[in-house]
N, C-alpha and C positions, 0 to 999 in steps of 0.2 A: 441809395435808392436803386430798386431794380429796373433794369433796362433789358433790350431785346441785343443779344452779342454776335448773333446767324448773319449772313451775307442779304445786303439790301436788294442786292437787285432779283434774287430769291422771292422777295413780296413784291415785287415789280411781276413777275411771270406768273405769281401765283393770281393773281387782281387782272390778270390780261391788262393791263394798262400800264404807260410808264406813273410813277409816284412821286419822282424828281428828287430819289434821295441822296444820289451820291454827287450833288451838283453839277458843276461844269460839264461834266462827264456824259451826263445824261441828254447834253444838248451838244452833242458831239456823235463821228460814224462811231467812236469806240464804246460806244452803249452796251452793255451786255443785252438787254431788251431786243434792241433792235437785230441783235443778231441771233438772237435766239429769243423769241415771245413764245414760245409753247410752255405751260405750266408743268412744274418741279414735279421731279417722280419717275417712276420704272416705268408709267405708261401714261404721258401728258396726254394722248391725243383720247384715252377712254375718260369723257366726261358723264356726271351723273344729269338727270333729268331738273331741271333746274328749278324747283321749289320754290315758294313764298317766301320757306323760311328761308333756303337755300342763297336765294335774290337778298333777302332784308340781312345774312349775315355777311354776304360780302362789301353790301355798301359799307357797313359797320366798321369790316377789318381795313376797307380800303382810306376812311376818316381816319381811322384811330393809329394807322399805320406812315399817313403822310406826315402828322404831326408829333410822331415818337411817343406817342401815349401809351401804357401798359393800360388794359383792360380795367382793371379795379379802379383808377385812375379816371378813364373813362366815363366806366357808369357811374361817378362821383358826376362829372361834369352834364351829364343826361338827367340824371336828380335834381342838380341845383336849374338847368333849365328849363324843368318841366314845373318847378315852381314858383316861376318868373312870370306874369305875365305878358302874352304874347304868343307869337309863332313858336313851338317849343323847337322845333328845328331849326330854325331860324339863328333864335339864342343861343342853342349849343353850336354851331359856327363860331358866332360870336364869342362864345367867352372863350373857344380855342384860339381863336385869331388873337387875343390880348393875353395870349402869356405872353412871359419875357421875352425868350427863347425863340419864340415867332416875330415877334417883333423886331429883334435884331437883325431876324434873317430877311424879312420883307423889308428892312431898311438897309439892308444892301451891306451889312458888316460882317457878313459871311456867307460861305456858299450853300450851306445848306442848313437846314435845323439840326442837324448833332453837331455839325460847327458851333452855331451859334448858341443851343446850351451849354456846349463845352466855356466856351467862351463867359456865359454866366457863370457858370462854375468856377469858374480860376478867379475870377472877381475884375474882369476887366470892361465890364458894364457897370454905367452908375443911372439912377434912378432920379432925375430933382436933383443931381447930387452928391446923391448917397450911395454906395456901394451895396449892389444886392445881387446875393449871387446862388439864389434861389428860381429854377429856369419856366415855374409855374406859377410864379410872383404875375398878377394881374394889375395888367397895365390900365391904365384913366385915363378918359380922354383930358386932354391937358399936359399928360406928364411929358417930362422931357428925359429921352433916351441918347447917353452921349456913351463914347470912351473913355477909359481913363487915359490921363494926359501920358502914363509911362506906358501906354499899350497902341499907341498911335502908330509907332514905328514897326508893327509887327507885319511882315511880310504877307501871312494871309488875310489880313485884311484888309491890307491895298490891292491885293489879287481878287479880293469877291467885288469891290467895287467898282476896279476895270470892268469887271466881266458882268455886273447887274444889267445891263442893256440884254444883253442873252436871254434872260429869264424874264425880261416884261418890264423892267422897272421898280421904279417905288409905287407903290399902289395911291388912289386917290385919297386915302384918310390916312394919308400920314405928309407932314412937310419936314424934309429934310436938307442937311448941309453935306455935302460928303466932305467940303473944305476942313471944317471945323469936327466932323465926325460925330456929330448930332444931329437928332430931329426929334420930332413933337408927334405924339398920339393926338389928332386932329380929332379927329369923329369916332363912332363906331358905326363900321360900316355894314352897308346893306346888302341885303338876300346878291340882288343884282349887280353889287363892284365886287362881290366877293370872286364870282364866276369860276365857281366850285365844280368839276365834274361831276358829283354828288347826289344821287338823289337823299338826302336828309330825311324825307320822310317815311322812306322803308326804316331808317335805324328808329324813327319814329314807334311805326306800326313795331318791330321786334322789340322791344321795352315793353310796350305798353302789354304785352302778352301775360 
């Protein structure tokens, strides 16, 4: 599957905002962000007039980019929420916050989202169980997210768990063990636990165009 292979904190300068992709690192002085936040290029400081469309395509890249989504990928996930009903923004939150891949990471089993897809990939997440190591597998509320028992031992994942306090915690819709190296998809959560920098409804309005 294709992936984005350019330097992360590259989309960090470009988004003026940190994205939090290279974990620890990013809650650290040696942030590349913080020492340099002017946007990528021969000439960061000449910016364009800032547009509708301008405004609605950044929120877009700055969602689609915290959570490692390639664009076609993306607008699959804007489709299937716009025929949900509901909040269509709202939803599309929602069904990115329940990949796997996210999940693992907001459950504290690694430091960041390419971690923790890498992590689905090599097959060291199980599902209820079962091993799945598809990193856009859509988590249920109810299901249970553990390790497998031979990946317990592996060094970076008792390093993202020391360091989960850094990043905020486990969020409120999910209960977790870090003992046992499992937790439970609880709820799906709302507009307001999400606390998304996000406005959601400019990627709204540039869809719907």
């Amino acid at each position: 599957m294709a992936r984005y292979v350019g330097a992360e904190c590259r989309q960090c300068r470009r988004e003026s905002m940190k994205l939090f992709l290279k974990g620890n690192k990013c809650v650290t002085d040696k942030c590349a962000f913080e020492r340099r936040s002017s946007a990528p290029g021969m000439h960061p400081d000449v910016r364009s007039k800032g547009s509708d469309y301008g405004k609605q395509l950044r929120e877009k890249q700055k969602l689609r980019r915290m959570y490692g989504v390639l664009e076609r990928q993306f607008r699959g996930y804007y489709q299937s929420a716009s025929r949900k009903s509901g909040v269509t923004g709202e939803i599309l939150l929602q069904l990115l916050e329940r990949r796997l891949d996210n999940v693992v990471f907001r459950m504290g089993f690694a430091v960041n989202r390419l971690a923790s897809r890498q992590m689905v990939t090599h097959g060291h997440v199980l599902v209820n169980g079962h091993k799945v190591d598809i990193p856009s597998f859509e988590v249920k509320v109810g299901d249970k997210i553990e390790i497998r028992e031979k990946s317990k031992s592996l060094e970076t994942i008792k390093q993202a768990i020391e360091t989960l306090a850094r990043r905020g915690g486990v969020p409120a819709w999910m209960t977790v063990n870090h003992e046992t190296f499992s937790g439970v998809f609880s709820k799906v959560p709302s507009r307001e636990e999400m606390a998304l920098p996000i406005q959601e409804q400019l990627i709204v309005e540039l869809y719907s165009k």
